[in-house]
C-alpha positions in Angstrom: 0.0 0.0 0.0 1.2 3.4 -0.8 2.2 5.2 2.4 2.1 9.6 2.1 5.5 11.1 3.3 6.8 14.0 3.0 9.5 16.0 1.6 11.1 18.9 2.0 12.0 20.8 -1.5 15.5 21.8 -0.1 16.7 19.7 2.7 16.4 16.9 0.7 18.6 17.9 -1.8 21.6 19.2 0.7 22.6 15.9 0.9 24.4 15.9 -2.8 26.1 19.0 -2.3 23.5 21.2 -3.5 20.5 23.1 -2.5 18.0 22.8 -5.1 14.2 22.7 -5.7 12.5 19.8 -6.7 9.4 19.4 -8.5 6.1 20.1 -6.6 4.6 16.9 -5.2 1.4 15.7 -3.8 3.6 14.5 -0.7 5.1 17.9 -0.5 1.3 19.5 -0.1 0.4 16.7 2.2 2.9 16.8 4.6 2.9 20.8 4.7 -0.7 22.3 3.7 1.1 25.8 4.4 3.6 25.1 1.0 2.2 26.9 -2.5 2.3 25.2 -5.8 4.7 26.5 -7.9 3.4 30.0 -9.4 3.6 29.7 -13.3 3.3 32.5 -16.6 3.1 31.1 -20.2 2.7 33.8 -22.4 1.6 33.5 -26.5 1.5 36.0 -28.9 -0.2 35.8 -32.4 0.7 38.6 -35.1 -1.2 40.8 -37.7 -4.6 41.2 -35.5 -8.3 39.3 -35.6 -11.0 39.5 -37.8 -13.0 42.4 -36.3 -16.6 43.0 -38.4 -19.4 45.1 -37.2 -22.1 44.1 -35.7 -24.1 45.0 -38.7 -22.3 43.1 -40.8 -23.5 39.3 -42.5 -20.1 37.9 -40.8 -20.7 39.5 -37.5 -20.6 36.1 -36.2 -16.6 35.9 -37.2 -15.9 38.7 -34.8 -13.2 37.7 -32.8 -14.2 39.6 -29.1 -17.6 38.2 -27.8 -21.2 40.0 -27.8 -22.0 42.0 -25.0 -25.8 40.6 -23.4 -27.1 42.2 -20.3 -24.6 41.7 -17.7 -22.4 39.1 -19.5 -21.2 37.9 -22.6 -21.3 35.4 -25.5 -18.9 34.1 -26.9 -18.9 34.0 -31.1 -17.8 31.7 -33.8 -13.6 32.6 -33.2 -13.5 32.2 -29.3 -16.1 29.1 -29.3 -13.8 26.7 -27.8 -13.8 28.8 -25.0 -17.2 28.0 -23.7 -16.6 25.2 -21.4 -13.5 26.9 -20.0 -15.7 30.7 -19.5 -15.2 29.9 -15.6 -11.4 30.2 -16.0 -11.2 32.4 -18.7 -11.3 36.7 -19.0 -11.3 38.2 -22.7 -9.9 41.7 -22.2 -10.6 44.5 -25.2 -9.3 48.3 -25.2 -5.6 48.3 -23.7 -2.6 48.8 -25.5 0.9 49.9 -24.8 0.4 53.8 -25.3 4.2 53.4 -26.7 3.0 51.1 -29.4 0.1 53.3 -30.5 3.4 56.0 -31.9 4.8 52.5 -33.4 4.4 51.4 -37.3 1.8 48.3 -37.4 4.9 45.9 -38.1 6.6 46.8 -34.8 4.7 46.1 -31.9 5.4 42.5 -31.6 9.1 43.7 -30.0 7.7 45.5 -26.7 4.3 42.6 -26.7 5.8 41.7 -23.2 7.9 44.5 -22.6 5.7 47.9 -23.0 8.7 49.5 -24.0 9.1 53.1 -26.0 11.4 53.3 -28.9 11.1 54.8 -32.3 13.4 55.2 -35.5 16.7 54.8 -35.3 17.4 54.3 -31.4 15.8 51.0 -31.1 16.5 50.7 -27.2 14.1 47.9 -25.8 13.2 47.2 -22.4 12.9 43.9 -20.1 10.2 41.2 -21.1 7.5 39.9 -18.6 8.5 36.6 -18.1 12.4 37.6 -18.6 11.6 39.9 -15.0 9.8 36.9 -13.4 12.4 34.2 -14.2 14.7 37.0 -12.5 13.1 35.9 -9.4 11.8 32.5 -9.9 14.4 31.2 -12.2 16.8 29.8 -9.6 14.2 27.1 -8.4 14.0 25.4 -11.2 16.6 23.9 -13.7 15.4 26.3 -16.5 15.3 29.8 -15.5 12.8 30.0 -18.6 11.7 28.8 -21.8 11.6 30.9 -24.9 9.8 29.4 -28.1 8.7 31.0 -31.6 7.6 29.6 -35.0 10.4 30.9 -36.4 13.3 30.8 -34.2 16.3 32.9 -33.4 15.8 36.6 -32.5 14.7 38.0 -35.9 15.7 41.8 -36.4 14.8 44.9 -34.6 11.0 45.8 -34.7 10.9 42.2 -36.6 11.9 40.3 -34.0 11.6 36.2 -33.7 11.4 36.3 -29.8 9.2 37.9 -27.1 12.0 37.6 -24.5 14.2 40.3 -23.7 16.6 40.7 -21.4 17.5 43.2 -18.4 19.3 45.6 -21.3 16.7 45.1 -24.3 19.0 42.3 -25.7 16.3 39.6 -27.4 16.7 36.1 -26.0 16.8 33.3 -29.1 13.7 31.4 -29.2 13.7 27.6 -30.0 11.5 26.3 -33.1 12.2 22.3 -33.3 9.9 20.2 -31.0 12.6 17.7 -30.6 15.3 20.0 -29.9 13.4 21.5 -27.3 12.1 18.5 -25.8 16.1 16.9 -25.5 16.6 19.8 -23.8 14.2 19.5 -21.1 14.3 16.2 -20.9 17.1 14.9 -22.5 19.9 12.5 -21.1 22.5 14.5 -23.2 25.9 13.2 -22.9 26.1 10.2 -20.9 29.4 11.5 -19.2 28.8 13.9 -16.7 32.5 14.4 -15.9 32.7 15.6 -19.7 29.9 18.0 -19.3 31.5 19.5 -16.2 34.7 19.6 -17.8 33.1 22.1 -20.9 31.3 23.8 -18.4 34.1 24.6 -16.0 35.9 26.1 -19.3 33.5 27.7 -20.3 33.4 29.6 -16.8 36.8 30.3 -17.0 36.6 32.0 -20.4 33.6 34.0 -19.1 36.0 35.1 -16.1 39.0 35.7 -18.4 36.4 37.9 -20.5 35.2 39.9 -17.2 38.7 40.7 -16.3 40.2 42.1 -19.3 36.7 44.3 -19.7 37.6 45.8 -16.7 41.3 47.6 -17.6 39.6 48.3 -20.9 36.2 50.3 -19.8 38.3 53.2 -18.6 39.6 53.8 -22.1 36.1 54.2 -23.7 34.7 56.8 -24.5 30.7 57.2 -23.3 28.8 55.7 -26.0 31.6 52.5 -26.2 31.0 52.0 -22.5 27.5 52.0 -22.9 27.9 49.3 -25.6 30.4 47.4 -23.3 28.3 47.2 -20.5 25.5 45.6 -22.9 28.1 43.0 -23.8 29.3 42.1 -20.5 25.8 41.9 -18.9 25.1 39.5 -21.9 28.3 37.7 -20.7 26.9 37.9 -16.8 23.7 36.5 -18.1 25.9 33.1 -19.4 27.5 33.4 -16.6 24.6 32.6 -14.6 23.4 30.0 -16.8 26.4 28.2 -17.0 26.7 28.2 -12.9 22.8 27.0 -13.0 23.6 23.7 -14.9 27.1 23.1 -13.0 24.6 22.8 -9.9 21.8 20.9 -11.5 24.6 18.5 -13.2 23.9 15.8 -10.7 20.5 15.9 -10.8 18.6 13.8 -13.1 16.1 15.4 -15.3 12.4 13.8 -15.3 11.8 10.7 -16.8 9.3 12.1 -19.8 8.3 9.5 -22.7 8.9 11.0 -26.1 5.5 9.8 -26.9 3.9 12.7 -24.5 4.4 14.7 -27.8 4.7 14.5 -31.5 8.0 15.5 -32.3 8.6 14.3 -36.0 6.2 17.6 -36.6 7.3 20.6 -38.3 5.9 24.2 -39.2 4.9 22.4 -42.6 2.3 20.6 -40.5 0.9 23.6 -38.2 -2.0 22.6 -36.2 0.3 19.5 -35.1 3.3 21.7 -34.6 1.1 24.3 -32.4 0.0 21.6 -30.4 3.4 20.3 -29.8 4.8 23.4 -28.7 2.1 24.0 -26.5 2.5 20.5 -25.1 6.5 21.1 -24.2 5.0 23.8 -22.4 2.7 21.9 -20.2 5.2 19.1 -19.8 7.6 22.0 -18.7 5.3 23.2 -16.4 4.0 20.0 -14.8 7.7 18.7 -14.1 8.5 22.2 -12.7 11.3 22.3 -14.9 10.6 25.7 -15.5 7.6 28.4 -14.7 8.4 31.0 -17.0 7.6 30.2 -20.8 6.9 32.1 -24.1 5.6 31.6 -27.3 5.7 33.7 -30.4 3.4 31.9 -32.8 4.7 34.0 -35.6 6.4 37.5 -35.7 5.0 40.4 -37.7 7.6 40.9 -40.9 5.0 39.6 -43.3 6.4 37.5 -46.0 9.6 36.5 -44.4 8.0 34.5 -41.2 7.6 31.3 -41.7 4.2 30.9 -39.7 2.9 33.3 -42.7 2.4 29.9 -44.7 0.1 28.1 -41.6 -3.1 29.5 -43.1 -3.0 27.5 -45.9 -3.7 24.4 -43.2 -7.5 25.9 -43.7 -7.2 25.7 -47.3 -7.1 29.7 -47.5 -5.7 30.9 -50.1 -2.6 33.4 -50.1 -1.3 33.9 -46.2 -1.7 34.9 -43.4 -0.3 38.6 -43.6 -2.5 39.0 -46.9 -5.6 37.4 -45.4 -5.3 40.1 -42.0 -5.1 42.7 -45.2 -8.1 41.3 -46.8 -10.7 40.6 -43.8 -12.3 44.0 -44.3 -13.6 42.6 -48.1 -15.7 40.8 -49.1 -16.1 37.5 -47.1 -12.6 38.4 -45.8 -13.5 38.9 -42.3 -15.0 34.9 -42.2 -11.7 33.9 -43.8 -9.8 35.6 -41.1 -12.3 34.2 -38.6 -12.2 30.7 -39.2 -7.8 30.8 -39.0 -8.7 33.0 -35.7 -10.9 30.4 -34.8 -8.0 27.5 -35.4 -5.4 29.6 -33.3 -8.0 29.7 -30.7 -8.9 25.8 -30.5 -4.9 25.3 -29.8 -5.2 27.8 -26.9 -8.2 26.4 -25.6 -6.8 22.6 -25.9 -3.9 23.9 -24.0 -5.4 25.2 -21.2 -8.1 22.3 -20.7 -5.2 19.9 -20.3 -3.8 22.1 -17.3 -7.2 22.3 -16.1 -7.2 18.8 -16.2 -4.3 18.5 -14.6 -4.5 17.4 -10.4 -2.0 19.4 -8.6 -2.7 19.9 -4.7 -5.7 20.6 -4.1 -6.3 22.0 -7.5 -4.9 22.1 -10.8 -2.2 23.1 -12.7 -4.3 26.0 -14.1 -4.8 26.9 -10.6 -1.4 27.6 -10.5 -0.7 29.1 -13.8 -1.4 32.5 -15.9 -1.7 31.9 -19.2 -1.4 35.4 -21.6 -2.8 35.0 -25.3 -3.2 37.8 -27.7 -1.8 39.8 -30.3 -0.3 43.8 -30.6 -3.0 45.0 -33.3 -6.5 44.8 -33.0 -6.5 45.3 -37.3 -3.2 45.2 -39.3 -1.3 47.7 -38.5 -3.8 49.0 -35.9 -2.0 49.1 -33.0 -4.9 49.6 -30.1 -7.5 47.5 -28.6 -5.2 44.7 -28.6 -7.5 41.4 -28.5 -6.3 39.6 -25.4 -7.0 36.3 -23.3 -6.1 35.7 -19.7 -6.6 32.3 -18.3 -5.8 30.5 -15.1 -4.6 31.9 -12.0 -7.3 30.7 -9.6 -5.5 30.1 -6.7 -3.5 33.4 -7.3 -7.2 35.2 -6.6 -7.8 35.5 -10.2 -11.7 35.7 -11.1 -12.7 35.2 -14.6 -16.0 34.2 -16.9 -15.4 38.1 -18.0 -15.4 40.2 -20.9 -13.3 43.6 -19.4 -12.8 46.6 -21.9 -11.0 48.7 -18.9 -10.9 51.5 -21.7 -7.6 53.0 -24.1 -6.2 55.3 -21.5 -5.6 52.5 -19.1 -2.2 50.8 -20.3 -1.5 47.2 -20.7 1.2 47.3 -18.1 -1.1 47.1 -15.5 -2.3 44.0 -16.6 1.3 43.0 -16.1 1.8 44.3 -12.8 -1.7 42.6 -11.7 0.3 39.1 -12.5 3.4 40.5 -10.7 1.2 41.2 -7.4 -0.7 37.7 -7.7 2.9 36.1 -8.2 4.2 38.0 -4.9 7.1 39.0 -7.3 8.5 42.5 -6.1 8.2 45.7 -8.3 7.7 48.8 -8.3 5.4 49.1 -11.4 6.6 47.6 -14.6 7.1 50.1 -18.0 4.7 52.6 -18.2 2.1 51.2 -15.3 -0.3 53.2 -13.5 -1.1 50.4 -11.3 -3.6 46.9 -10.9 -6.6 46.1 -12.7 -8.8 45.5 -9.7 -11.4 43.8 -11.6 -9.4 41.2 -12.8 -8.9 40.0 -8.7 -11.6 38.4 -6.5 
């Protein structure tokens, strides 16, 4: 018969030299009602806008935020797949990022997470959400975060592949192959771990011969050089960290996923099956508390050179997804536009039903985890009213089965710091905040 025990995330990890968190456990919540679940933010951001007809149009219906009825809400043909999940879900219309609105259409996906102001020439981004979060929650886990896109890399400023930024601006690479994220969660890697420590250990010592020559060299810069220095060498800190993370996890095994959790022949040639495998490394991710901080950039907004442009064409639509944004204001554009909305949605909605579904504590991992969805233009180019999803959170004293338009002069920041408070991460406002959103709290 199974016996309940418990354990103790920290002391029971002394014993190999470290002092490490493990994965939340039921005996962990057993033993210890007082301990929290792990607090979690996966964040997912869709480019070019949502089919947005008026109400007195024949494809009305395809208009992506819900109808307004009385006191609450319906949902219509894009969001449908939302309707079991209205308990745990709040649409939000109206905000922006005031910055964006002074922004060409094509730029906003850059400052999606980090409400940053930058025009022209002196592209200067801030921090990202999640990359301020993992700042705080990153050392508990083996994975400070996890940063994903369709596309990979880190793009080009204003075009960017990534919605992670760092403390200075600097964009974080995302990871586009299923498999190659999975081995790296889960991975064995090389079976020698005297080999990995070895590469590691050089690695450090590189990074301190780097910090050391930096330092007699600073004084020789002029102002602008220093400024670019400094950006370098907390580039080279953030490694730094990294690297001194995985020396410390080295002796602890990673979990013991099956590859068959999640499809990972799949490529962006087959996009419903690749969206649902990126969102599933997410949920594995979360679930084996091997990170709490993950984004998603479903595609980036350069038009014809992303390679999500092409997932339309999954739908049998013809031309892509840039042109199809351009063309839902034509004809029976909008139900075009509406029924790839629609598609995007039923990924989200599958998503969070499995975290729903998902026991942990006395709850489930949704309990424990904010999940951001939507996209920096409302139209394309139309850089207000962003269409937005917030899901989850319940235990953090989230209330949803809402429909909140807050109104344009209240910034999407707040939103942000609203997750920060629920999260008990410290801050004292984050980008251009003018504080919570009360209604989005019990």
């Amino acid at each position: 018969m199974y016996k309940s025990w418990h354990l103790d995330r920290r002391t029971f990890l002394k014993g190999t030299g470290v002092a490490l968190a493990l994965p939340w456990m039921e005996s962990m919540g057993q033993a210890a009602p007082a301990k929290q679940a792990p607090k979690r933010l996966a964040s997912v951001y869709f480019p070019f806008g949502v089919s947005l007809p008026s109400d007195k149009s024949e494809h009305s219906e395809w208009n992506w935020f819900p109808e307004e009825k009385d006191d609450s809400f319906r949902f219509r043909k894009s969001l449908e797949s939302l309707e079991s999940l209205r308990d745990q879900v709040t649409v939000l219309g109206s905000l922006a990022h005031p910055a964006g609105r002074k922004m060409g259409g094509h730029d906003t996906g850059d400052i999606f997470l980090t409400g940053a102001s930058f025009r022209g020439a002196d592209y200067r981004n801030g921090i990202s959400l999640d990359q301020y979060i993992a700042g705080h929650v990153g050392e508990e886990t083996r994975f400070g975060s996890l940063v994903m896109s369709s596309d990979g890399g880190v793009g080009e400023p204003t075009r960017a592949t990534t919605l992670s930024f760092t403390s200075q601006g600097r964009p974080i690479p995302a990871l586009a192959s299923p498999r190659q994220i999975f081995d790296r969660l889960f991975g064995a890697g090389d079976a020698s771990a005297k080999v990995q420590r070895r590469r590691l250990q050089n690695t450090s010592s590189m990074l301190d011969l780097v910090l050391e020559n930096s330092r007699s060299m600073k004084n020789r810069l002029g102002q602008q050089d220093q400024r670019k220095l400094e950006d370098y060498l907390a580039s080279i800190r953030d490694i730094e960290q990294r690297v001194n993370r995985s020396t410390a996890w080295l002796d602890i095994p990673k979990p013991d996923v099956s590859e068959a959790e999640v499809s990972l022949a799949v490529d962006q040639s087959l996009p419903v099956e690749y969206m649902q495998a990126m969102y599933d490394l997410i949920f594995l991710a979360f679930q084996t508390d091997s990170t709490r901080v993950a984004t998603y950039m479903l595609g980036q907004v350069a038009g014809a050179t992303t390679i999500a442009n092409a997932f339309p064409a999954c739908l049998g639509l013809q031309g892509n997804w840039h042109g199809l944004a351009h063309g839902a204001g034509k004809g029976d554009g909008a139900e075009k536009l509406g029924r790839f909305d629609q598609l995007l949605a039923n990924q989200l909605s599958r998503f969070i039903q499995r975290l729903s579904d998902s026991q942990e504590g006395d709850g489930t991992l949704l309990d424990n985890t904010l999940v951001f969805y939507g996209s920096s233009n409302s139209k394309t180019h139309n850089n207000s009213n962003y269409p937005l999803i917030l899901a989850g959170g319940k235990a953090m004293g989230f209330k949803h089965n809402q429909f909140l338009r807050p109104g344009a002069n209240v910034p999407l920041s707040n939103v942000f710091v609203t997750m920060l408070e629920a999260m008990g991460i410290p801050h004292e406002g984050f980008a251009d905040s003018t504080g919570e959103l009360a209604e989005l709290r019990a």
